[in-house]
N, C-alpha and C positions, 0 to 999 in steps of 0.2 A: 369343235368345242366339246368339252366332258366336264364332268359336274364341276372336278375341282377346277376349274378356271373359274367357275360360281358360286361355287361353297367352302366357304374358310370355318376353321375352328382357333381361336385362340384364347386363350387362361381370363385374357383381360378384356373381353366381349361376352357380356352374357355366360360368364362361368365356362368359357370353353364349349358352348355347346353349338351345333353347325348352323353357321347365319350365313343369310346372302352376303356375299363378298363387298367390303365397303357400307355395308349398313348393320343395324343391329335386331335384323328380320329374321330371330329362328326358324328354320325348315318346320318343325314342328309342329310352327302355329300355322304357317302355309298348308303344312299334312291336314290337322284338325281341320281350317276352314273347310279345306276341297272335298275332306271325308262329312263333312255335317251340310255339305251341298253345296258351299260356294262355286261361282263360275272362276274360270281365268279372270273375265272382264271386273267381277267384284272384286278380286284381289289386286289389279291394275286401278281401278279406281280407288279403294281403300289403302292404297300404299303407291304416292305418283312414282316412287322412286325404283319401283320393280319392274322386270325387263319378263315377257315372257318365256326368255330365255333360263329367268332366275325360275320359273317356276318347273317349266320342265328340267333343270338341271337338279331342283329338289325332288323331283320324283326318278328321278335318275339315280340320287346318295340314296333315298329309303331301299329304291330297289337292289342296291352293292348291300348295304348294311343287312337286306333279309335274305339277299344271295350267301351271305359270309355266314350268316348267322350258326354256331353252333347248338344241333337239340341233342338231347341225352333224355335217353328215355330210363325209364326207372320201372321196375317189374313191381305190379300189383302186390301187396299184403297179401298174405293168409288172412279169412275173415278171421278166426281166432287172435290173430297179433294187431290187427287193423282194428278192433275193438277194444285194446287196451291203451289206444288212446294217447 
């Protein structure tokens, strides 16, 4: 199994943004719970229709999406040009 067998994105669900497949349970808000402490079990109780499978395959997309992610770094000001603001 890999995420995308558990995470769908489409236009007409939640604006396109990644939900568990077949329902309208943004990864996001799965992220936020487990990031502000929720367990597995609190998210299985609070939503009967999630498989713990849905929850590791969202920690699975964050982890592609910060593996893809592109940074660009950007070289500091002069403080003289950095102060005009």
């Amino acid at each position: 199994m890999t995420f995308t067998d558990r995470i769908e994105m489409d236009p007409k669900i939640m604006m396109g943004k990644p939900v568990i497949r077949g329902s309208r349970i943004p990864v996001e808000l799965l992220l936020r719970k487990l990031g502000e402490g929720a367990t597995e079990k609190d998210l299985l109780d609070a939503y009967p229709r999630l498989k713990r499978e849905d929850i590791r395959a969202a920690l699975a997309y964050a982890a592609d999406v910060i593996a893809h992610e592109e940074t660009i770094l950007v070289a500091e000001l002069p403080a003289a040009l950095a102060s005009r603001g």
